[in-house]
C-alpha positions as CSV (number, residue, x, y, z in Angstrom):
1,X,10.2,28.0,16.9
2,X,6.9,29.1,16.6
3,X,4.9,29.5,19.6
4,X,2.2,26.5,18.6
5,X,5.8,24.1,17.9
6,X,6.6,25.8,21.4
7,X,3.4,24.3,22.7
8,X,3.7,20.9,20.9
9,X,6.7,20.6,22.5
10,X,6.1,21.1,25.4
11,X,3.1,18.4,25.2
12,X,5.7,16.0,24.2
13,X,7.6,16.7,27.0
14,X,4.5,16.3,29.4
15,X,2.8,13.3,28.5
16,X,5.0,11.8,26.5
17,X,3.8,8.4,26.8
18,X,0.5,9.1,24.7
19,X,2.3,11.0,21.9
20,X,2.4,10.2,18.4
21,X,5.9,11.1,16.8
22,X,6.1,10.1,12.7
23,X,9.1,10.9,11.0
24,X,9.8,10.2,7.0
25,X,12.6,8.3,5.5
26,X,14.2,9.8,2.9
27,X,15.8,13.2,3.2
28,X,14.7,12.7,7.0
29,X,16.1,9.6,8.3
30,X,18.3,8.9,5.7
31,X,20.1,11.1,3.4
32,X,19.3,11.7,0.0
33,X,20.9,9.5,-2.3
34,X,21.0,8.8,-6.4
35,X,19.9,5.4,-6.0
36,X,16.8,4.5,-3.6
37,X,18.3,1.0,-3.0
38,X,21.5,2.8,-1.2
39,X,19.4,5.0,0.9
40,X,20.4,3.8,4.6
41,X,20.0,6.0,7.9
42,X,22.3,8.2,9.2
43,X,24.7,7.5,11.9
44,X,22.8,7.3,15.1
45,X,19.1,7.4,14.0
46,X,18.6,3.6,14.5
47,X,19.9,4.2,18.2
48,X,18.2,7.6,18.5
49,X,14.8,5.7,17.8
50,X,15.6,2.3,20.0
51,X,15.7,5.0,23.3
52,X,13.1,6.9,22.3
53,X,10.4,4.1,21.8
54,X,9.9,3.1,24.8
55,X,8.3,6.1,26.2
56,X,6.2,7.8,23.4
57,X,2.5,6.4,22.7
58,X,3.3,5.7,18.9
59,X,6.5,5.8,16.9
60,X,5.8,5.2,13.6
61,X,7.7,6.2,9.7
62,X,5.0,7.2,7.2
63,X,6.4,6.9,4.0
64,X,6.1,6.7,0.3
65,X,8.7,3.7,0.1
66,X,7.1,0.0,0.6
67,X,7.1,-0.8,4.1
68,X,8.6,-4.0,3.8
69,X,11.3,-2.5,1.8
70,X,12.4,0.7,4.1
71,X,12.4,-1.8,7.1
72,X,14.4,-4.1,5.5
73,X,16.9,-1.7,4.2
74,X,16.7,0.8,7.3
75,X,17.0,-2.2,9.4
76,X,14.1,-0.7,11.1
77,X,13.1,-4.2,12.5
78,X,15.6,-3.4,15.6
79,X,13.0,-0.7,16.4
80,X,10.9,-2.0,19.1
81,X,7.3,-1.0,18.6
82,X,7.8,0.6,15.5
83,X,4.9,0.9,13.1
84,X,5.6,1.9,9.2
85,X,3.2,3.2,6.8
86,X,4.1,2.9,3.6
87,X,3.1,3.8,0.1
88,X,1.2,6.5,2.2
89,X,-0.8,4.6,4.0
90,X,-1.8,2.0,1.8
91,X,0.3,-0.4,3.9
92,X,0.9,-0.9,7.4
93,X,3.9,-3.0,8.7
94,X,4.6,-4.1,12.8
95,X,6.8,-6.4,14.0
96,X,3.6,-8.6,13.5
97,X,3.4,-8.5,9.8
98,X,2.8,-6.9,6.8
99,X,-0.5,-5.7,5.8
100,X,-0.9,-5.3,1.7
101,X,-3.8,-4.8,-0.8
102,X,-4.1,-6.1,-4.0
103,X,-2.7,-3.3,-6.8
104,X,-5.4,-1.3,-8.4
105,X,-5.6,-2.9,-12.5
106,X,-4.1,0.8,-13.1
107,X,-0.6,0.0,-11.8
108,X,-0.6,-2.6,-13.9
109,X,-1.7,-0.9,-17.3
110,X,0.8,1.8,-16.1
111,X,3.8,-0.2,-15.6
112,X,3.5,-1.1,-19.1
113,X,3.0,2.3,-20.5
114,X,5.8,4.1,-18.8
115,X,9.0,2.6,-19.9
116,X,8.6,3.3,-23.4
117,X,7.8,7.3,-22.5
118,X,11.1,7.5,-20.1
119,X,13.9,5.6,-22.9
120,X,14.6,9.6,-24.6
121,X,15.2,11.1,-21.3
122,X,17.5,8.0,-19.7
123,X,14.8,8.3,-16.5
124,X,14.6,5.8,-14.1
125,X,11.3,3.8,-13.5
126,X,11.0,2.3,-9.5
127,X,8.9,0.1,-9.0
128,X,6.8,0.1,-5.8
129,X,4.2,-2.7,-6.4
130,X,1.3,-0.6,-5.7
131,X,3.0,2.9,-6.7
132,X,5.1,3.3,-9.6
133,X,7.9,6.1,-9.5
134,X,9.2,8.0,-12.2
135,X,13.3,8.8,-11.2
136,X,15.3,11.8,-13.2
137,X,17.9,12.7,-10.5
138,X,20.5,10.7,-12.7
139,X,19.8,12.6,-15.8
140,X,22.2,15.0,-17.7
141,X,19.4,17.4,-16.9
142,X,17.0,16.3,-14.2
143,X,15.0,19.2,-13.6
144,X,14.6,19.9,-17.7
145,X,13.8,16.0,-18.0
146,X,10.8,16.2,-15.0
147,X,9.2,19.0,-16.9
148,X,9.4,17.6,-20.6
149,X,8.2,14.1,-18.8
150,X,5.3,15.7,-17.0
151,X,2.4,16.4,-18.6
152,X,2.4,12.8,-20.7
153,X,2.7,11.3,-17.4
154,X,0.1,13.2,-15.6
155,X,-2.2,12.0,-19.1
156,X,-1.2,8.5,-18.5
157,X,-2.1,8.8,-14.9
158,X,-5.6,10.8,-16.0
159,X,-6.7,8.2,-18.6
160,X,-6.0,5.2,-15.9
161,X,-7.6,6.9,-12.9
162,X,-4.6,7.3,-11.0
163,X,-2.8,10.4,-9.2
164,X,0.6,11.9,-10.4
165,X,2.4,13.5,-7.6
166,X,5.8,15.5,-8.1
167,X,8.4,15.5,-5.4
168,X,12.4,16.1,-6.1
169,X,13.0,14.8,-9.2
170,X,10.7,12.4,-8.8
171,X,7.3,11.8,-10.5
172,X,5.1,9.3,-8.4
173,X,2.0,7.5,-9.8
174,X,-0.2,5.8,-7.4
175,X,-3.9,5.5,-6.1
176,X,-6.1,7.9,-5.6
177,X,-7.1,9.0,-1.8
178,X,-3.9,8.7,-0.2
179,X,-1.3,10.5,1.2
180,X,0.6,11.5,4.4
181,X,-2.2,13.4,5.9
182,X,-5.0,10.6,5.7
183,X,-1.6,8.5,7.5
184,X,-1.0,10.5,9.9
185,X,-4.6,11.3,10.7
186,X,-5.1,7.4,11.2
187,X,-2.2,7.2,13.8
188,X,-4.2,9.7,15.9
189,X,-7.4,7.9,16.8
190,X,-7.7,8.1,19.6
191,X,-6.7,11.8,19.9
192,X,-2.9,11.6,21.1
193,X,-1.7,13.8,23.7
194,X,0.9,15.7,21.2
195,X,1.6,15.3,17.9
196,X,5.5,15.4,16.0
197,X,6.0,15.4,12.4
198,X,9.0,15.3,10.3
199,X,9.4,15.7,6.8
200,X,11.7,17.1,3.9
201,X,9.7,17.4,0.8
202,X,6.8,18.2,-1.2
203,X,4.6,15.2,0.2
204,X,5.0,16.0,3.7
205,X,2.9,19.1,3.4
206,X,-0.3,16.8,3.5
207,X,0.8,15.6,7.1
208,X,1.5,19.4,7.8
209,X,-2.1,19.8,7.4
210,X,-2.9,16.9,9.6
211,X,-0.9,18.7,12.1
212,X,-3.0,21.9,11.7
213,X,-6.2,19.8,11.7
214,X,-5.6,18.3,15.3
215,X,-4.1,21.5,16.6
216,X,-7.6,23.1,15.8
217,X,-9.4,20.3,17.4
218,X,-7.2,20.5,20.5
219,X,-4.4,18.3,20.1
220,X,-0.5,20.2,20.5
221,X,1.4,19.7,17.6
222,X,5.1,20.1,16.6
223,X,5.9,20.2,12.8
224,X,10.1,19.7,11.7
225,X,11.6,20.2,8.4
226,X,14.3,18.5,7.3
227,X,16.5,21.0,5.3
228,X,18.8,20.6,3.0
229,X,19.6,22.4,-0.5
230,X,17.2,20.9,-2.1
231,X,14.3,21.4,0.6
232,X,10.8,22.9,-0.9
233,X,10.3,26.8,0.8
234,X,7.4,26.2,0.8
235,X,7.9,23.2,3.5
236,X,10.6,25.4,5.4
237,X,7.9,28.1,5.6
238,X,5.4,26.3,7.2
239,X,7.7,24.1,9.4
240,X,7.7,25.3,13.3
241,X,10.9,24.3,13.2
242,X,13.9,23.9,11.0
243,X,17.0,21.5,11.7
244,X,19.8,20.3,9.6
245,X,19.1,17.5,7.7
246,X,19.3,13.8,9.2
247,X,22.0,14.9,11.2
248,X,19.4,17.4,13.0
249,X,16.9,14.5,13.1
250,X,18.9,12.9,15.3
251,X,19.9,15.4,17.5
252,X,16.3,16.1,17.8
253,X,15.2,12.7,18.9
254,X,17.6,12.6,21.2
255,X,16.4,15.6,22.6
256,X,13.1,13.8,23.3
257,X,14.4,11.3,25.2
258,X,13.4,11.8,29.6
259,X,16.4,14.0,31.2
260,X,17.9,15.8,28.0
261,X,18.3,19.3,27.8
262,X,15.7,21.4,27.9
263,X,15.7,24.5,25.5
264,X,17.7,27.8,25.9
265,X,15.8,30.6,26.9
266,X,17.7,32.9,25.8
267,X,19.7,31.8,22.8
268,X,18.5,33.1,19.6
269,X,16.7,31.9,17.0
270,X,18.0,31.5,13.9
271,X,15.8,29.4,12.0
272,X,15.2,30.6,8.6
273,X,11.6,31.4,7.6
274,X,10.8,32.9,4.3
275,X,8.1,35.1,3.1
276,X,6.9,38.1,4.0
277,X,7.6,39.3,7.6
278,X,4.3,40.3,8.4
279,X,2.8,37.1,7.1
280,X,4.4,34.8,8.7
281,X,4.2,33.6,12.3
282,X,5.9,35.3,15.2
283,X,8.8,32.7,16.5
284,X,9.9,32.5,19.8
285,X,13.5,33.2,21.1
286,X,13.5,29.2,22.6
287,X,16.3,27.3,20.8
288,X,16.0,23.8,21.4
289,X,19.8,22.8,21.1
290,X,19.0,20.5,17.8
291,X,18.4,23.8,16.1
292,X,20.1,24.7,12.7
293,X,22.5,27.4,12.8
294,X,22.7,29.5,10.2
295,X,19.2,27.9,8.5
């Protein structure tokens, strides 16, 4: 762990009732799956995030699913407290409700234009109301198709005055001015006494920078990749920590929770962290006991 995780941490473990602790779905919470609609949590993460609820400040999913939709099929109503961003930001659900703008006449022109474009490669088109989501995981060759399927996309989304963001094997098409950093940013006004994000792809960098943003104006953060396979380096790199996929999550929430376990001081590290040994941060030798071995 890095010694500014180290610090977050520690924060958390503090204060812990004026924390904020966001996690993303997919790849985080749930494992990665061919078909968004069969995307459910892993074994324990409903549980993990019932115990831990009642004694952080905020718990909250920011994702780029519809909110209504990954709390439906999460079953993330059973979460007491929970808030969910979704569509990165652009809507924010509580036990309370859902609150939803109107799509941007964009969507609309786009949802039109995009099936046509996706029929050569057999690529999937999801359908987020306000987002629209172009899907090649299921082709013969997804990573060829998401290249060839690119740059007409990112025209479409140019001409209509909408973004284009890749992710894996995914190319999403929504609003401008949003993403997981503006999200998590608006979680943490007031300033939070911590900060704990988790994440697994390309999109979660933004919230990485959020992270950075409050640790500079004061607030201790703690910033978790998800790994797996498929996991961006670049994500890995910048993460203070790295655990094993959902099943790591969990663990890791767990080890939130009052009276767990408190690091190993002496175990070693063996989080993988790429680049350049002399760029990177120096990591401490605490292993908190949701650690990946071996990654």
């Amino acid at each position: 762990m890095t010694p500014a995780g180290e610090a977050g941490l520690a924060a958390l473990r503090a204060d812990p009732g004026r924390t904020v602790v966001a996690l993303d779905y997919d790849g985080t919470l749930a494992p990665i799956v061919d078909r968004p609609s069969e995307a459910v949590p892993a074994v324990g993460v409903i549980r993990a995030l019932q115990a831990l609820a009642p004694h952080v400040g905020t718990l909250a999913l920011v994702t780029g699913r519809p909110a209504d939709i990954v709390v439906e099929l999460g079953h993330l109503g059973e979460v007491p407290g929970l808030v969910v961003l979704g569509q990165y930001g652009l809507q924010r659900w509580t036990s309370a409700g859902l609150d939803s703008p109107t799509p941007l006449a964009g969507i609309t022109a786009a949802r039109r234009a995009l099936p046509p474009m996706l029929t050569e490669e057999c690529a999937q088109l999801e359908d987020k109301h306000l987002a629209l989501v172009v899907h090649t995981r299921t082709c013969k060759d997804p990573a060829g198709a998401l290249a060839r399927l690119e740059p007409a996309v990112r025209q479409l989304g140019d001409r209509l005055g909408l973004e284009v963001h890749p992710g894996r094997f995914v190319l999403e098409v929504r609003p401008p001015g949003f993403d997981k950093r503006g999200a998590l940013l608006s979680l943490c006004d007031p300033a939070p006494s911590a900060v704990l994000f988790a994440g697994d792809d390309v999109g979660d960098l933004s919230a990485y920078d959020a992270v950075d943003e409050l640790r500079a104006a004061g607030v201790p953060g703690l910033t978790i990749c998800s790994d797996s396979a498929e996991a961006p380096p670049e994500l890995r790199d910048r993460a203070d920590l790295v655990v094993d996929g959902p099943e790591g999550i969990v663990a890791m929430l767990e080890g939130l929770l009052p009276g767990s376990s408190a690091p190993d001081a002496t175990a070693p590290n063996t989080v993988i962290h790429g680049g350049d040994e002399a760029d990177r941060p120096r990591r401490s030798t605490r292993k908190p006991p949701w650690i990946k071995e071996g990654g």
